[in-house]
C-alpha positions in Angstrom: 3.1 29.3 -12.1 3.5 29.3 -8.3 2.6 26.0 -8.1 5.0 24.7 -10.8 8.1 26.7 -9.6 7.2 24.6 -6.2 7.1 21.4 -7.6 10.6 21.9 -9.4 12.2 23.2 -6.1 10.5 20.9 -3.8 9.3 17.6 -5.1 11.2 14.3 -6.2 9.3 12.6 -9.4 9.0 8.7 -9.7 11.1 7.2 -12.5 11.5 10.7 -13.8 15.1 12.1 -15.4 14.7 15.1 -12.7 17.2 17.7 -14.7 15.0 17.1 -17.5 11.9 17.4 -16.0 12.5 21.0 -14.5 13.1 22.6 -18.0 9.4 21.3 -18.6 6.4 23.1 -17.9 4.1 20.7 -15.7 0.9 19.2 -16.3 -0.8 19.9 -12.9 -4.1 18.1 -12.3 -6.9 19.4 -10.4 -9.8 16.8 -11.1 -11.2 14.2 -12.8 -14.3 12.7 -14.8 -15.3 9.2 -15.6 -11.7 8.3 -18.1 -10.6 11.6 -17.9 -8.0 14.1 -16.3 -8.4 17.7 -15.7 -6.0 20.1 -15.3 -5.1 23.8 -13.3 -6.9 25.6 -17.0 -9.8 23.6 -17.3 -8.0 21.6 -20.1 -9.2 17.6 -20.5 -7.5 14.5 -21.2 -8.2 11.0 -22.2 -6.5 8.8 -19.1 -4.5 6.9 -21.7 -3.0 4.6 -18.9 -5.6 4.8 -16.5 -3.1 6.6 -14.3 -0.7 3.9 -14.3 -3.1 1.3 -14.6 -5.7 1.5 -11.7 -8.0 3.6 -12.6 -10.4 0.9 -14.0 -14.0 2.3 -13.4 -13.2 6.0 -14.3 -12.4 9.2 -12.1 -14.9 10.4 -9.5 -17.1 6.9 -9.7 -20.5 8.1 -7.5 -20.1 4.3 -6.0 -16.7 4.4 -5.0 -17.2 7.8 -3.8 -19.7 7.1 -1.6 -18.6 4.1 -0.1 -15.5 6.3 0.8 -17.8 8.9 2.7 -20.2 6.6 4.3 -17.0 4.5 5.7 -15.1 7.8 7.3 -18.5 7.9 9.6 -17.2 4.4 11.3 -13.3 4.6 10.7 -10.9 5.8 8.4 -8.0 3.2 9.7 -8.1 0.2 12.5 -5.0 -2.1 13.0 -5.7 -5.9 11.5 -2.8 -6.5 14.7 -4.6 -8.4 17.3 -8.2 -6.7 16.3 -9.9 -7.0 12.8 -12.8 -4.8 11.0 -16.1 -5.1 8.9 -14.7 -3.7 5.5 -11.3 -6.2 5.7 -13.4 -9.6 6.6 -15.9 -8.7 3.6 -13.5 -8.0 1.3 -11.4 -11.3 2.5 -14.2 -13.0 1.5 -15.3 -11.9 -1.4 -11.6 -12.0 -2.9 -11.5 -15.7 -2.3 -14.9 -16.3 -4.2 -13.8 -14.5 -7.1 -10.4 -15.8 -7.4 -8.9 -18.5 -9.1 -10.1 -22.2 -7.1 -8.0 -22.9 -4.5 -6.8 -20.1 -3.1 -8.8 -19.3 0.3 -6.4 -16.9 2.6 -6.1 -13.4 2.0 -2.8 -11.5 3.4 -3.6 -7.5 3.1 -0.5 -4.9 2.3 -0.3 -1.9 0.6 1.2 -1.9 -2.8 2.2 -3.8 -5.7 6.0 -4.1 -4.3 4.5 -5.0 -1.1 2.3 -8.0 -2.1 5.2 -9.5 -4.2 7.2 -9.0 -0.9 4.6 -11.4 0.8 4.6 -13.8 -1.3 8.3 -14.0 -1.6 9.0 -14.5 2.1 5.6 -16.8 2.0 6.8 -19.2 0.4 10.2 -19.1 1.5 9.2 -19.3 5.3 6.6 -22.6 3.9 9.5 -24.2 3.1 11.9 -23.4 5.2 9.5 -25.0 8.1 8.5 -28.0 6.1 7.7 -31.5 8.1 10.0 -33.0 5.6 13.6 -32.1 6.3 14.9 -32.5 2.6 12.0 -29.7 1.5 14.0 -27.2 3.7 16.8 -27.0 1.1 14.0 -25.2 -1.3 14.7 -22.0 -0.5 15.5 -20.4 -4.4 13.3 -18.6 -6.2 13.0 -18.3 -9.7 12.3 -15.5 -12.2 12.6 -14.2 -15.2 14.6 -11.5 -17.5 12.9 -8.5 -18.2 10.3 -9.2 -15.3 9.6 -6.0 -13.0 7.7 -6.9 -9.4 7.9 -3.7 -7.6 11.0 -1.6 -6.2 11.3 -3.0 -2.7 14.6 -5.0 -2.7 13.2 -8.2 -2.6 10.6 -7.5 -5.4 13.9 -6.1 -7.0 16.2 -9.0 -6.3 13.3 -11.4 -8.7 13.0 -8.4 -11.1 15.0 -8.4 -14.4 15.2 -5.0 -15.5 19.1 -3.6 -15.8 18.0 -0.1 -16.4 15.9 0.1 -12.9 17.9 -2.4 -11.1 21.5 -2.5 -12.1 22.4 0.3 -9.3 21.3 -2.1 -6.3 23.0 -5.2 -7.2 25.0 -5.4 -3.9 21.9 -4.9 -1.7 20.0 -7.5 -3.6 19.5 -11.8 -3.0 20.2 -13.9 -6.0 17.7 -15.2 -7.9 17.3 -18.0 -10.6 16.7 -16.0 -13.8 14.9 -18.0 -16.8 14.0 -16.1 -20.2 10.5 -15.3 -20.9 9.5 -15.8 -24.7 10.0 -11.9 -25.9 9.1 -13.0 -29.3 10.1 -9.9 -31.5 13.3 -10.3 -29.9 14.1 -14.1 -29.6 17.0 -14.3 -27.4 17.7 -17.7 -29.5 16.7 -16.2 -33.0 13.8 -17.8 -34.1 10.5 -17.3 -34.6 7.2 -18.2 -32.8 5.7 -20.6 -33.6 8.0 -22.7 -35.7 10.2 -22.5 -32.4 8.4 -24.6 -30.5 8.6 -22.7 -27.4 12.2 -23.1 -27.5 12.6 -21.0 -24.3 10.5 -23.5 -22.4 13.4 -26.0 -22.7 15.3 -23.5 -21.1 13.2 -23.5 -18.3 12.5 -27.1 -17.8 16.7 -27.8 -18.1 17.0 -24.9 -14.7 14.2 -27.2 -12.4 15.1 -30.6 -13.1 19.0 -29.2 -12.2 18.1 -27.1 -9.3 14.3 -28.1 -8.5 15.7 -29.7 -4.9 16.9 -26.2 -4.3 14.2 -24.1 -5.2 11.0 -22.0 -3.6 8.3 -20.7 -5.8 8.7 -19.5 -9.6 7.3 -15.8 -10.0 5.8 -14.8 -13.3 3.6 -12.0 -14.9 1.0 -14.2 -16.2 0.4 -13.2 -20.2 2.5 -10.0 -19.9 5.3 -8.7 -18.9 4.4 -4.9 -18.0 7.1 -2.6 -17.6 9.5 -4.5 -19.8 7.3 -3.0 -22.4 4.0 -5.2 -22.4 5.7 -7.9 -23.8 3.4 -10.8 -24.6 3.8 -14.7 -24.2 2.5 -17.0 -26.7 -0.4 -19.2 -25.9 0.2 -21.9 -24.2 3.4 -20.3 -22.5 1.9 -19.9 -19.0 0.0 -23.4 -18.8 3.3 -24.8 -19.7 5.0 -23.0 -16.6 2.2 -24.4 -14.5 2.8 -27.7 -15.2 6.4 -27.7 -14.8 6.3 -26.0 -11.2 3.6 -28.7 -10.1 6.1 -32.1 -12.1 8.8 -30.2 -10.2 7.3 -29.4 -6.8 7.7 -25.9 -7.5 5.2 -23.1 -6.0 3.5 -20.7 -8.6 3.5 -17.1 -7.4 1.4 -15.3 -10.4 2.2 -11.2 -10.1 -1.3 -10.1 -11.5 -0.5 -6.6 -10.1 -1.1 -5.1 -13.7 -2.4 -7.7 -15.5 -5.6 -8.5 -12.7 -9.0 -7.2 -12.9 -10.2 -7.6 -16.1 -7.0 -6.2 -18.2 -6.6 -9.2 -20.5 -10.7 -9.9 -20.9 -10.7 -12.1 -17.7 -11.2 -10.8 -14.3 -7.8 -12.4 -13.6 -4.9 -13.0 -16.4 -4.1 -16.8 -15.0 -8.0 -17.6 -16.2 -7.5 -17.4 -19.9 -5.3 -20.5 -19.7 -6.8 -22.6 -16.3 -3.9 -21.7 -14.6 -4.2 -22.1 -10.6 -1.2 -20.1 -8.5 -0.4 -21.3 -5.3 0.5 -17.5 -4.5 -1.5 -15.0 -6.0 -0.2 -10.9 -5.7 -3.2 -8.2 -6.7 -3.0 -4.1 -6.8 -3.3 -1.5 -8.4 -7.3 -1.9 -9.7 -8.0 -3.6 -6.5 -9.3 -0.4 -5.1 -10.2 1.0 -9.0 -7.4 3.7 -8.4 -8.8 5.3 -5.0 -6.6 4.0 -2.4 -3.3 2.0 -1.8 -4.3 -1.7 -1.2 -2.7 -4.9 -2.0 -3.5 -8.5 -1.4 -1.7 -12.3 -1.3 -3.6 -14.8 -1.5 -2.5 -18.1 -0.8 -3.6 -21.7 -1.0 -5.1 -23.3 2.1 -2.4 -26.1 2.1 0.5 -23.1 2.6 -1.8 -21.7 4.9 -1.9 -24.6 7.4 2.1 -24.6 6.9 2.0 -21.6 9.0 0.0 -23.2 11.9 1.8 -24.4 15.5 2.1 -23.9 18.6 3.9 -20.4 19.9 6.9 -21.7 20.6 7.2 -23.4 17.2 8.1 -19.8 15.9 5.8 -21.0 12.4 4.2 -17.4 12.9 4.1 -15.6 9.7 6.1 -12.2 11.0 5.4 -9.4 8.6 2.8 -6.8 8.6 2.4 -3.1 7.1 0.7 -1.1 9.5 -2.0 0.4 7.2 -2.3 -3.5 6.6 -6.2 -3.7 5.4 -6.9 0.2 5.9 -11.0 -0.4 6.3 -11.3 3.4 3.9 -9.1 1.2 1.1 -11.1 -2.1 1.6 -14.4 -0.2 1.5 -13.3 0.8 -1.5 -12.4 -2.3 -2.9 -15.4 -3.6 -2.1 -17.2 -1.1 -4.0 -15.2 -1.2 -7.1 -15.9 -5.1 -7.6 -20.0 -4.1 -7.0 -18.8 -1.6 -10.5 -17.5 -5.0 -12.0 -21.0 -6.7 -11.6 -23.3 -3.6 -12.1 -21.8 -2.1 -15.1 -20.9 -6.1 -16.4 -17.6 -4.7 -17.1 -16.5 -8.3 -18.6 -19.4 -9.0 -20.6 -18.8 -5.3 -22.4 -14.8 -5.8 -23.1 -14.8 -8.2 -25.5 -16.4 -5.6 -28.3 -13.8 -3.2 -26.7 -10.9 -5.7 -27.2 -11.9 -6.1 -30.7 -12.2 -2.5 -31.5 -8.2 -2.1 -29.9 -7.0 -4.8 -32.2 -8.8 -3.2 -35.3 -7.5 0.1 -34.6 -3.7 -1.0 -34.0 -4.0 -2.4 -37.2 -2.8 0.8 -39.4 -0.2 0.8 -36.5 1.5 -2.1 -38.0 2.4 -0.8 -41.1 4.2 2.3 -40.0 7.7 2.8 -41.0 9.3 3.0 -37.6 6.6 0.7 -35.7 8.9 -2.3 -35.0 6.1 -4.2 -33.2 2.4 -4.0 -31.5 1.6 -6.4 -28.7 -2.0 -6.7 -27.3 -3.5 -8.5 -24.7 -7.0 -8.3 -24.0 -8.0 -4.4 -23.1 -4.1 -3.5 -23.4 -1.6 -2.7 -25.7 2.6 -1.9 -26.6 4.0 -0.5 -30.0 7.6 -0.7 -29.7 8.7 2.3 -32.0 12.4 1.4 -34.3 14.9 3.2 -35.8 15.1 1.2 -38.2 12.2 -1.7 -39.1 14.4 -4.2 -41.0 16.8 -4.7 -38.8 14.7 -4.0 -35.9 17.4 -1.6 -34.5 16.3 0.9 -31.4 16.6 4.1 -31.1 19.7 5.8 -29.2 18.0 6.3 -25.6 19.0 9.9 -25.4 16.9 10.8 -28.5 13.5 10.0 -25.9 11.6 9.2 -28.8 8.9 8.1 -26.8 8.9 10.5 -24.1 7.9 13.1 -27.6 5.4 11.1 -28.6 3.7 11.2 -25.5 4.5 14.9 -25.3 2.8 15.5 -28.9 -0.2 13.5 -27.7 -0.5 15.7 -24.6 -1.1 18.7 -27.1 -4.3 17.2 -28.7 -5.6 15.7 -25.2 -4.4 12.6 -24.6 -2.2 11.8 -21.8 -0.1 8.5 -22.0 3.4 6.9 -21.0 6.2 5.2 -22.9 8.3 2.7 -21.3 11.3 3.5 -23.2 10.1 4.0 -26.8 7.0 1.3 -26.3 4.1 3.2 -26.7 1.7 2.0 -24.1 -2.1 2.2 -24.5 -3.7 0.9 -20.9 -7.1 2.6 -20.8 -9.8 2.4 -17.8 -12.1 0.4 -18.8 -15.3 2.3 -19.4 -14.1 4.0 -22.7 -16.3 4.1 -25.3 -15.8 2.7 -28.9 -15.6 6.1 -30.0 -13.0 7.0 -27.5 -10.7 3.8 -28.3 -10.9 4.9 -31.9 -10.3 8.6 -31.0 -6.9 7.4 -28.4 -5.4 5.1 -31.2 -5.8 8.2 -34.0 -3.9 10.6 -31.8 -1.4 8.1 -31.1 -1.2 7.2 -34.8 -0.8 10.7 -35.8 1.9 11.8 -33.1 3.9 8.7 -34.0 4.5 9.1 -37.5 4.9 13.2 -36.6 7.8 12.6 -34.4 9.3 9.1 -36.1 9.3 11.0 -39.7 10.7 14.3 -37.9 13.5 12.0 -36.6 14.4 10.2 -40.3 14.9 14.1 -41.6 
């Protein structure tokens, strides 16, 4: 109780409706095990979205945890400014062997918002300081609607989300907005795949107007997260690709949420061939330990950046727990799970246990629509199926569902009323089948409690 009425008079919640939150009793957490929380009473819950989708090798992991310990006997933090570190160079390295070909520079921050940042100003600065002085004019970036890259203002300005962004218009650079294929809700009304990728048109119309003028291109490969894990149609991204390299565009992929194994591929821009020229990584970098972020960039951007000091081609930005060796020890321990545990040679059973177990899902009354990706999922509750019509916002039909859950042990998160199922990745098939029957059960208790 003490500890609650502190938290309501004394701490600020992220993305959290504060007036509503302090009539609610809290859910204070004290511990962890493997893909579970544990809270002030003892009580467990299933991590239902891995909390917010890091936590990829499960709570208290004996590996992570000791490379943690053994690494605060050297140094907890060292500046990469002018000096660099053990834990930072290995981790460098290893990054570039496991990522997509091509990419061979690795550029350390600290979150999600952060990396997206780098790569922004990347490939703006590239450019910008181009041998050729008709390049210099690129200097626009596009994005898309409904895209969310972090909450810094220049992750915000490429972001397409008027709920979280609307407020900070003024503050924020313009950006060239495309539409990604949202399929359930076809901006041009028609249907996948009869449409032909219509929305690709779209896209290619924008670059071969304003290609002289533009930077890099920023996508969430496969999914769009926070818009509600909306899902592209096959094909989609490799399409992109090709129309950023015909129009001398650079590829900045997000993988933020989507990397380390999420959609049955270490990295999301695999399952289609797909090689960024920018790549920004998070969250599961560090398998939910420690705030660590990457950009890793081609070696032809790379050398872009190269000159003499008085050239000014320096790249000038830096955070300064910029490759924090306790964060990149780690990391490095978290890709030893991938290999030991052969994390992607298990999910593809998992994957196929998620998609049978949404199936039931689909048939529900006030299901509208489930999306899946790989080890991932989204069921966008409705008001009404037929017409597809949402529910009124203030009715926080999600937010109840997740509530309800809470009661029988399973903690998850709607973005708006899309359910979202983002486990860590060590669940068993029992456990996937055990997370989709609560979530089953407290959506048709609430949805059939609203239609009385």
């Amino acid at each position: 109780q003490r500890l609650q009425e502190m938290d309501h008079t004394h701490l600020w919640h992220p993305f959290t409706p504060m007036q509503e939150w302090v009539g609610q009793e809290c859910l204070i957490i004290t511990g962890g095990d493997g893909a579970y929380l544990i809270d002030a009473a003892g009580n467990r819950y299933l991590d239902g979205v891995s909390s917010l989708w890091v936590n990829l090798h499960g709570h208290r992991r004996k590996e992570i945890d000791e490379a943690v310990r053994d690494q605060l006997d050297h140094i907890a933090h060292s500046t990469l400014l002018g000096l660099s570190h053990v834990p930072a160079i290995e981790l460098a390295e290893r990054l570039v062997r496991l990522a997509p070909e091509g990419l061979t520079r690795v550029f350390y921050s600290d979150s999600g918002s952060t990396a997206v940042e780098a790569a922004l100003k990347i490939a703006f600065q590239y450019w910008s300081q181009h041998p050729d002085p008709d390049r210099r004019a690129k200097r626009r970036i596009v994005s898309f609607h409904n895209a969310y890259h972090g909450d810094t203002l220049g992750a915000v300005s490429v972001g397409g989300m008027d709920t979280f962004h609307r407020c900070y218009g003024p503050l924020l650079f313009p950006s060239l907005k495309a539409h990604y294929p949202y399929c359930y809700r076809c901006h041009l009304g028609l249907a996948h795949p009869g449409c032909g990728l219509a929305c690709l048109e779209e896209l290619e119309e924008l670059l071969e107007r304003q290609a002289h003028t533009v930077a890099a291109l920023i996508i969430e490969p496969l999914v769009q997260g926070a818009a509600g894990m909306i899902t592209a149609p096959d094909g989609f991204l490799k399409c992109v690709e090709s129309l950023c390299r015909k129009h001398e565009v650079l590829l900045i992929a997000d993988e933020v949420a989507v990397g380390w194994g999420r959609t049955g591929t270490l990295f999301a821009v695999e399952r289609e061939g797909v090689r960024p020229d920018l790549l920004a990584l998070a969250k599961g970098l560090t398998g939910g330990y420690l705030p660590l972020a990457a950009t890793l960039a081609t070696e032809t951007i790379y050398q872009g950046f190269l000159g003499e000091v008085p050239e000014g081609k320096t790249f000038f930005h830096g955070h300064t727990y910029t490759g924090n060796p306790l964060a990149a020890r780690a990391a490095l321990a978290a890709l030893d799970i991938f290999e030991k545990d052969r994390t992607l040679e298990t999910l593809p059973e998992k994957i196929r246990r998620l998609e049978k177990g949404l199936g039931p899902l689909r048939k529900r009354p006030h299901v509208g629509d489930v999306r899946q990706c790989g080890f991932l999922a989204g069921i966008e509750l409705v008001e009404d199926r037929a017409t597809q019509r949402p529910y009124p916002p203030g009715r926080r039909v999600g937010m109840r569902v997740a509530l309800a859950a809470r009661k029988h042990g399973l903690v998850i998160r709607p973005l708006g009323d899309v359910m979202v199922l983002m486990p860590p990745l060590i669940l068993t098939p029992e456990e996937i089948d055990w997370m989709l029957e609560i979530t089953g059960r407290c959506i048709r208790e609430i949805t059939e409690s609203e239609a009385r």
